[in-house]
N, CA, C and O atoms as a GROMACS GRO file, in nm:
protein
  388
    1UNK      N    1   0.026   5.216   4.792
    1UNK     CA    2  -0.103   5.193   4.732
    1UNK      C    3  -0.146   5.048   4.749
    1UNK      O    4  -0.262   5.015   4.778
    2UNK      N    5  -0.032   4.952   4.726
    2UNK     CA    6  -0.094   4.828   4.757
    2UNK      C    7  -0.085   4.792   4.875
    2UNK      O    8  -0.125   4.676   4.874
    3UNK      N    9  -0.062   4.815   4.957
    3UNK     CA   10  -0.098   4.818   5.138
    3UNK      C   11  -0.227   4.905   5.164
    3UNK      O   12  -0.313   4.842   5.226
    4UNK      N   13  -0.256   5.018   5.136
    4UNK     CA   14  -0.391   5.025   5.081
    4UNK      C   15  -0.470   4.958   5.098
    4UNK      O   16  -0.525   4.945   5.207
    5UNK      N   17  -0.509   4.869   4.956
    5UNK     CA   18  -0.594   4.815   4.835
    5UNK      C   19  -0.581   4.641   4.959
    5UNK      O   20  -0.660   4.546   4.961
    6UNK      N   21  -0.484   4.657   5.023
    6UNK     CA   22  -0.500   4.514   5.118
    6UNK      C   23  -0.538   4.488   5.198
    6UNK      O   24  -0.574   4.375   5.232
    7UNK      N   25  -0.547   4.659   5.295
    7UNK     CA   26  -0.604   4.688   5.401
    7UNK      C   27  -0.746   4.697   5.382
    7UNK      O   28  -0.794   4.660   5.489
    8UNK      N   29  -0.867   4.736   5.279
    8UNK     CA   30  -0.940   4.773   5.252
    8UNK      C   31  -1.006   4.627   5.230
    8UNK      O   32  -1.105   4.587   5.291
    9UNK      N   33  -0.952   4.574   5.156
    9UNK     CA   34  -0.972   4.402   5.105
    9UNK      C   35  -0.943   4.326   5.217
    9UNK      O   36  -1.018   4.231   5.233
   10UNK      N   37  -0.896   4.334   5.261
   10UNK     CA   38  -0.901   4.285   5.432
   10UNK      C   39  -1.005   4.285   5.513
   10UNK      O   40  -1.072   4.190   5.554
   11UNK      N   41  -1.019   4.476   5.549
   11UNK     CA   42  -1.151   4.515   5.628
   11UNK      C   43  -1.291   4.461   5.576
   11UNK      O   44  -1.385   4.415   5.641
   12UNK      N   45  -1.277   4.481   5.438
   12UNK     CA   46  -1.395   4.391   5.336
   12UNK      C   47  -1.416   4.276   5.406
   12UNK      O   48  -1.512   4.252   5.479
   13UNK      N   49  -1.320   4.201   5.382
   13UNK     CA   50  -1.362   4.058   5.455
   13UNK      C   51  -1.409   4.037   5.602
   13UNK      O   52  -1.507   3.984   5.654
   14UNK      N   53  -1.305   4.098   5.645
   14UNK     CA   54  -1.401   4.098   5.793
   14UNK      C   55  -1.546   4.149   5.809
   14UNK      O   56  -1.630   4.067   5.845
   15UNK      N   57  -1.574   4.243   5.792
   15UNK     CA   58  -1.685   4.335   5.757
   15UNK      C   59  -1.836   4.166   5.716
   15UNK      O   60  -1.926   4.110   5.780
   16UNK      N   61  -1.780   4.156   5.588
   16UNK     CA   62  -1.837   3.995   5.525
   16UNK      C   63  -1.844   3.955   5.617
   16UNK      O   64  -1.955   3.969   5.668
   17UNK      N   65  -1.754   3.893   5.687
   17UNK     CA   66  -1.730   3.764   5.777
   17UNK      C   67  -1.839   3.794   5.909
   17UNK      O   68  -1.910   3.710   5.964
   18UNK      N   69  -1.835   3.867   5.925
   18UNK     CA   70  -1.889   3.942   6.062
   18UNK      C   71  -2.056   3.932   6.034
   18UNK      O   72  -2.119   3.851   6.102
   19UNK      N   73  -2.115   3.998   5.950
   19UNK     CA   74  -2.266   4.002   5.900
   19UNK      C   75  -2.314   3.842   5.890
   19UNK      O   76  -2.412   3.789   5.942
   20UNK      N   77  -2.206   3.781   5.802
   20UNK     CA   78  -2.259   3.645   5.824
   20UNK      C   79  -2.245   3.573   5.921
   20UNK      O   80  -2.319   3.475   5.910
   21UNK      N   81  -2.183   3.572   6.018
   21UNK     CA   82  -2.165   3.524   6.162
   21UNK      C   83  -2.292   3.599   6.222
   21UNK      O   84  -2.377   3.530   6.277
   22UNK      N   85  -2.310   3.748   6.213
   22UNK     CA   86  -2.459   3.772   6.274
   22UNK      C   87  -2.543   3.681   6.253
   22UNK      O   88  -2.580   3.598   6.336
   23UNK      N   89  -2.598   3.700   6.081
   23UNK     CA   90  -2.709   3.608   6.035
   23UNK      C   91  -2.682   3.519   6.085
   23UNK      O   92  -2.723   3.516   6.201
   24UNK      N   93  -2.626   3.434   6.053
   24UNK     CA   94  -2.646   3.264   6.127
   24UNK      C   95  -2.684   3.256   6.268
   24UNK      O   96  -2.764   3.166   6.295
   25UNK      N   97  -2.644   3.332   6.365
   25UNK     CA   98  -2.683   3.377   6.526
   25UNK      C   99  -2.782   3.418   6.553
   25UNK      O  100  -2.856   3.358   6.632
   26UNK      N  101  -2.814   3.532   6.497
   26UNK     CA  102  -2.964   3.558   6.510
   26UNK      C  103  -3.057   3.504   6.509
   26UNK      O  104  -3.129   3.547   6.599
   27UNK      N  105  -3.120   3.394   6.432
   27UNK     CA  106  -3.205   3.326   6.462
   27UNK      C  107  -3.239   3.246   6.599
   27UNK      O  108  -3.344   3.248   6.664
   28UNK      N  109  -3.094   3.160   6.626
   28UNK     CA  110  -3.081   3.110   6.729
   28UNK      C  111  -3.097   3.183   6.859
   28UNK      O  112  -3.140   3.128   6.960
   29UNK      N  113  -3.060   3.316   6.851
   29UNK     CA  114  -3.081   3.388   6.944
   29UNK      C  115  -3.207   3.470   6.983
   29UNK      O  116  -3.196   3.547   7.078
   30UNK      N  117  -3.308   3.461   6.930
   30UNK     CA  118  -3.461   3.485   6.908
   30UNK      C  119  -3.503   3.360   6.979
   30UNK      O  120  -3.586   3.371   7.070
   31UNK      N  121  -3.435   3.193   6.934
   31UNK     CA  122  -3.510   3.119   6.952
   31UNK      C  123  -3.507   3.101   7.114
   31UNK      O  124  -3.600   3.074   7.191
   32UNK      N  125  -3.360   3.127   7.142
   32UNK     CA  126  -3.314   3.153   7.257
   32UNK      C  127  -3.394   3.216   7.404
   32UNK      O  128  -3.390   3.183   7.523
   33UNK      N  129  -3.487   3.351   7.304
   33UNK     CA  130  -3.529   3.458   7.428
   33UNK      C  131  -3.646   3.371   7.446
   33UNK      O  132  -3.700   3.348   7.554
   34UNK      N  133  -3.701   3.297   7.261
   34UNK     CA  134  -3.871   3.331   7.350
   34UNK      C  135  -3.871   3.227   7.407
   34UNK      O  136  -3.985   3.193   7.439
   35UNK      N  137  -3.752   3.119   7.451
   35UNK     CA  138  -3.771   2.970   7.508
   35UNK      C  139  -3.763   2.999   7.660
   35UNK      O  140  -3.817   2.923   7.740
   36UNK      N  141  -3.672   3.152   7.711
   36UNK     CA  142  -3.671   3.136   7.886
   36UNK      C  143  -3.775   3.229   7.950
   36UNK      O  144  -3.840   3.331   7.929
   37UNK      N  145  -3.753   3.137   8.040
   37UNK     CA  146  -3.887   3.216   8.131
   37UNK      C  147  -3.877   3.323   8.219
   37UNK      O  148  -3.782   3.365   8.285
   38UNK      N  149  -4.043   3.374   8.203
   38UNK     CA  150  -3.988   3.544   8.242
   38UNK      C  151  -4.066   3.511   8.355
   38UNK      O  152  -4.126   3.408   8.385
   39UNK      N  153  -4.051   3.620   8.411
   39UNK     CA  154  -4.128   3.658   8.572
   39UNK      C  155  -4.236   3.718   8.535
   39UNK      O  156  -4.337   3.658   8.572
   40UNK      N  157  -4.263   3.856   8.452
   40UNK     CA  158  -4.380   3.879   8.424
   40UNK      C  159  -4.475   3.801   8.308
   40UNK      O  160  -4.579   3.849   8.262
   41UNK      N  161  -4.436   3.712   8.282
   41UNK     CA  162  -4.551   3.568   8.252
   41UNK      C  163  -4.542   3.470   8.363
   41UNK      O  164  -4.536   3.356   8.318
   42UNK      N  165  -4.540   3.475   8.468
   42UNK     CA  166  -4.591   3.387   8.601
   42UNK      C  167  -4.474   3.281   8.560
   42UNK      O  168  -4.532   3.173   8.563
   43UNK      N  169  -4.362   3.263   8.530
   43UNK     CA  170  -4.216   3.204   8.467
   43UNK      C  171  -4.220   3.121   8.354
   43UNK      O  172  -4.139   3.032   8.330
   44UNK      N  173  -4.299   3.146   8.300
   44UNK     CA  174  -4.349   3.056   8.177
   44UNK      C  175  -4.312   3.142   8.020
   44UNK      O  176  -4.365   3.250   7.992
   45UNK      N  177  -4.232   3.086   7.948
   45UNK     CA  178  -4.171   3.117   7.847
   45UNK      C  179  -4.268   3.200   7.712
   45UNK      O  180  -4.379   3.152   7.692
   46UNK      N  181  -4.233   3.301   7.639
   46UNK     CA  182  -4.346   3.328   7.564
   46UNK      C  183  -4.410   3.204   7.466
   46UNK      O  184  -4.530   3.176   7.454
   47UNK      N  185  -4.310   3.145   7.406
   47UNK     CA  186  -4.322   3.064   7.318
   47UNK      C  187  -4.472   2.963   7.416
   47UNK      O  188  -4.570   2.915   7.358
   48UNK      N  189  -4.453   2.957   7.536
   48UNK     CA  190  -4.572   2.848   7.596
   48UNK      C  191  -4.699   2.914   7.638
   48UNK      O  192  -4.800   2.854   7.672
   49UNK      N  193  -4.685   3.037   7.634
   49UNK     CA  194  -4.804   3.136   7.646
   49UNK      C  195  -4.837   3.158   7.528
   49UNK      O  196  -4.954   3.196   7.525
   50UNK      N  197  -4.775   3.151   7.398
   50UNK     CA  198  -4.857   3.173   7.286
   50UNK      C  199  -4.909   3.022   7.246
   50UNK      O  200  -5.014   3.021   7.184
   51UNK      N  201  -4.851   2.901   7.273
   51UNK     CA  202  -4.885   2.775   7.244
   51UNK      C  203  -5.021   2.770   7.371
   51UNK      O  204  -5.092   2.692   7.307
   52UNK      N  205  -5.087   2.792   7.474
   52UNK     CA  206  -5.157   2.822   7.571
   52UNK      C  207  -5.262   2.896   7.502
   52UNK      O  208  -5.369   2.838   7.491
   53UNK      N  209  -5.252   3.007   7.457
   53UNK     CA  210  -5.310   3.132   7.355
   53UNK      C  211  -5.418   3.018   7.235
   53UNK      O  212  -5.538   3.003   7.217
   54UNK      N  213  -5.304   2.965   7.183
   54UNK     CA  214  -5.346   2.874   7.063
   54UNK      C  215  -5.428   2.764   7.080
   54UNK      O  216  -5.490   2.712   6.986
   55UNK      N  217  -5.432   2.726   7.197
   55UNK     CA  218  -5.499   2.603   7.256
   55UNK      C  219  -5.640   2.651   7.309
   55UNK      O  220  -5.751   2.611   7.271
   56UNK      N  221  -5.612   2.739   7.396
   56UNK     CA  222  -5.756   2.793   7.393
   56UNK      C  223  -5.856   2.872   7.257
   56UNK      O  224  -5.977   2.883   7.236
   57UNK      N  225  -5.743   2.910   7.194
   57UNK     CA  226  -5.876   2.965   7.093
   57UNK      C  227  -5.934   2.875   6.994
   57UNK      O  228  -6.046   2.891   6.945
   58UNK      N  229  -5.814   2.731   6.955
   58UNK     CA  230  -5.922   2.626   6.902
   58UNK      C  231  -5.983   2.574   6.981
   58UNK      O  232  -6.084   2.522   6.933
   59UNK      N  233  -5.969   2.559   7.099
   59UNK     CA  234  -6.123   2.544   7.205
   59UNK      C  235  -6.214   2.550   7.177
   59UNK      O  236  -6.288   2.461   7.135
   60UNK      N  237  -6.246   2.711   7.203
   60UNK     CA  238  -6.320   2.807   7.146
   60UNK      C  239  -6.368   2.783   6.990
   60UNK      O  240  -6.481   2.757   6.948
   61UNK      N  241  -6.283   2.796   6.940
   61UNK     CA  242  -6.383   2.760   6.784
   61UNK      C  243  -6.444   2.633   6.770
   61UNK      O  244  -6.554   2.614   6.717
   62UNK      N  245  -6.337   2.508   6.841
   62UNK     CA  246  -6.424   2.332   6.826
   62UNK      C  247  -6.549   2.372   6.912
   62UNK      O  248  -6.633   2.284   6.895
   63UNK      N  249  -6.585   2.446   6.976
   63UNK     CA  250  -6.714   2.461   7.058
   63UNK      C  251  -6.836   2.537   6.928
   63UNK      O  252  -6.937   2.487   6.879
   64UNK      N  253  -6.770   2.676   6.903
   64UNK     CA  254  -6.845   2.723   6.777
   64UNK      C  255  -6.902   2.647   6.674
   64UNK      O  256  -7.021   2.636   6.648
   65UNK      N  257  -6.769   2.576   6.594
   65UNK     CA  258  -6.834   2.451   6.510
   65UNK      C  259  -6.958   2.341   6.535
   65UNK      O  260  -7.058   2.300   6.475
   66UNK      N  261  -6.909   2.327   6.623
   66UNK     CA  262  -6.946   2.160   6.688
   66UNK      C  263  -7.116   2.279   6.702
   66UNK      O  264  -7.196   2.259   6.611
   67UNK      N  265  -7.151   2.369   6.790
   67UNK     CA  266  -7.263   2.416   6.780
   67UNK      C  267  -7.323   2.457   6.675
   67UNK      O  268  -7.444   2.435   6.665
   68UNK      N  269  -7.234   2.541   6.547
   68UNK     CA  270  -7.280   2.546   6.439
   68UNK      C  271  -7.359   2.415   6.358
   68UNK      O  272  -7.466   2.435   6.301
   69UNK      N  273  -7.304   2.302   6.359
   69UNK     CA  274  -7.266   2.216   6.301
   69UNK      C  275  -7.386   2.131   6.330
   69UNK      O  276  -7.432   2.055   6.244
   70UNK      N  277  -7.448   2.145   6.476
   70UNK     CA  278  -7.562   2.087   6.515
   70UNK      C  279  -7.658   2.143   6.472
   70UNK      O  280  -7.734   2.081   6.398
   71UNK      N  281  -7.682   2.273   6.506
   71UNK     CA  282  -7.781   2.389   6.448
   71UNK      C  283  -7.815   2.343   6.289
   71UNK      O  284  -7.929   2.314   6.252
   72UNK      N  285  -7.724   2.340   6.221
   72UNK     CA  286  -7.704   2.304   6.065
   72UNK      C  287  -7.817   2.166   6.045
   72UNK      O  288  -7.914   2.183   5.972
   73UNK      N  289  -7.797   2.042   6.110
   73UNK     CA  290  -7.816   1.912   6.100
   73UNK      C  291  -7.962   1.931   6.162
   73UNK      O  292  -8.061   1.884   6.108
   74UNK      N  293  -7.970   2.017   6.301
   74UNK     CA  294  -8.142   2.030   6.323
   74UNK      C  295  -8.205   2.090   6.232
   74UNK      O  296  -8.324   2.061   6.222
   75UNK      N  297  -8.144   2.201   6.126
   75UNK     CA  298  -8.213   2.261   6.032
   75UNK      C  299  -8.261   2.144   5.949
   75UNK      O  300  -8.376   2.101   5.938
   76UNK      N  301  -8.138   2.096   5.886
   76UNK     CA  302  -8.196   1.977   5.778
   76UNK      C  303  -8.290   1.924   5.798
   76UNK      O  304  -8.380   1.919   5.714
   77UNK      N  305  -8.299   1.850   5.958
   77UNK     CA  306  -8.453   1.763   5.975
   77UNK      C  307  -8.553   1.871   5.946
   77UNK      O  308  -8.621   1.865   5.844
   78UNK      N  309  -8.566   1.973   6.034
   78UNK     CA  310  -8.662   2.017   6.001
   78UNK      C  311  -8.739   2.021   5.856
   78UNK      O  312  -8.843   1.977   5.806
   79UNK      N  313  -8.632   2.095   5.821
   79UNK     CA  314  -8.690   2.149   5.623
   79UNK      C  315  -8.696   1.999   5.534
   79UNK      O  316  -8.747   1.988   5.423
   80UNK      N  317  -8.640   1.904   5.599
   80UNK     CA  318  -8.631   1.738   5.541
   80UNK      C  319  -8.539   1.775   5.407
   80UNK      O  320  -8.594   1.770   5.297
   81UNK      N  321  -8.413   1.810   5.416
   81UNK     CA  322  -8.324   1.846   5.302
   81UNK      C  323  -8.209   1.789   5.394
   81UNK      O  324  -8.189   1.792   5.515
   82UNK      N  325  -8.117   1.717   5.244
   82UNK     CA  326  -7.978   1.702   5.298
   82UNK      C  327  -7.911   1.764   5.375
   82UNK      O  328  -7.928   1.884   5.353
   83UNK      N  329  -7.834   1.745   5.464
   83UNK     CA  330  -7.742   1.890   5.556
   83UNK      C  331  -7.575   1.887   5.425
   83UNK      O  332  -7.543   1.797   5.347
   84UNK      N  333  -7.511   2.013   5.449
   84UNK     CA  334  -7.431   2.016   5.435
   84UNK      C  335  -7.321   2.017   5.513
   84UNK      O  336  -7.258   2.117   5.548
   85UNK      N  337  -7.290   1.858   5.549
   85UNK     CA  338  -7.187   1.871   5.648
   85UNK      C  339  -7.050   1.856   5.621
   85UNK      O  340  -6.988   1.830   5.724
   86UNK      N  341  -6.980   1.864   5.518
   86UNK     CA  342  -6.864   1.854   5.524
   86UNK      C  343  -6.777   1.988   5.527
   86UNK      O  344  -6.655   1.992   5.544
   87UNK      N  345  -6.858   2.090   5.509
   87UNK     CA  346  -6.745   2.218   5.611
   87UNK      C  347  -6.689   2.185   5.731
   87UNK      O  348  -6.572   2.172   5.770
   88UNK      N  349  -6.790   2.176   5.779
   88UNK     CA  350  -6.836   2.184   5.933
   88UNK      C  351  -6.797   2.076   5.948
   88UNK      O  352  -6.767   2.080   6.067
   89UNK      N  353  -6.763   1.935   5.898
   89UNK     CA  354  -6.651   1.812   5.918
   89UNK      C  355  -6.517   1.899   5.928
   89UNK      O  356  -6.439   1.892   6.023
   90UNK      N  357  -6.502   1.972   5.829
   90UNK     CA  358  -6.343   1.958   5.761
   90UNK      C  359  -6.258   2.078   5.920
   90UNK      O  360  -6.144   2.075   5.968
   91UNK      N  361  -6.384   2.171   5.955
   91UNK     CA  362  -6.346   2.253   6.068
   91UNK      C  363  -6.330   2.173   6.196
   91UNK      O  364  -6.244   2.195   6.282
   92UNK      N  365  -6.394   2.107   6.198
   92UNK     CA  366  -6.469   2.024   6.389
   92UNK      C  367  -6.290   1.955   6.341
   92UNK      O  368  -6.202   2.023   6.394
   93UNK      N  369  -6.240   1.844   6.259
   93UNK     CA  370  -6.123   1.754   6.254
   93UNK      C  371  -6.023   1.901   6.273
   93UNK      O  372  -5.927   1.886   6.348
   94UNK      N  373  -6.038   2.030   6.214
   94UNK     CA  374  -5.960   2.114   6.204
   94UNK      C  375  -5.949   2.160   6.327
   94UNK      O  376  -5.869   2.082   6.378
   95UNK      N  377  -5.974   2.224   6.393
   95UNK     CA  378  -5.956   2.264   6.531
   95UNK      C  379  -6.010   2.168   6.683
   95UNK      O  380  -5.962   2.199   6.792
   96UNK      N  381  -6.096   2.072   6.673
   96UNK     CA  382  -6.118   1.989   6.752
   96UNK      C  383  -6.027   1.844   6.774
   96UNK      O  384  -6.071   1.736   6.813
   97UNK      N  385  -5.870   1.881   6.733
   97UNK     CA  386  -5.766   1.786   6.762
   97UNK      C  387  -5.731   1.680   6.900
   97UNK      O  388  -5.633   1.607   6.897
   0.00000   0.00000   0.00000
């Protein structure tokens, strides 16, 4: 019985030991895939195609703003009322980096 109860308490530990040796790996090993480069992204790593991804779409929005933002300021003259520009600041510094 107590060869058993040692074997079991044993396998326990390993069992433990093992899951937490996963966890700790796993991460690293995610960080691992999306850092090498594939062939079907022209050899360029995902991680730099989504940083690529990200770059163009605040592009895209510092262009939106920055046009919003003018539109806004020609309104004001017109109607001769203050503009409200500090959205449209806090976005243009926000995506126009």
């Amino acid at each position: 019985m107590n060869l058993a109860k040692g074997a079991l308490g044993l396998l326990g530990t390993v069992v433990i030991a093992g899951w937490v040796a996963y966890s700790v790996s796993a991460p690293r090993n995610v960080e691992n895939a999306m850092n090498q480069e594939m062939a079907s992204l022209d050899g360029k790593s995902i991680n730099q195609v989504m940083e690529e991804s990200k770059a163009e779409a605040y592009a895209a929005q510092c262009e939106e703003v920055k046009r919003l933002a003018d539109e806004e300021w020609s309104r004001s003259i017109e109607q001769n009322r203050p503009a409200r520009m500090e959205a449209f600041d806090a976005q243009i510094e926000r995506f126009c980096q």
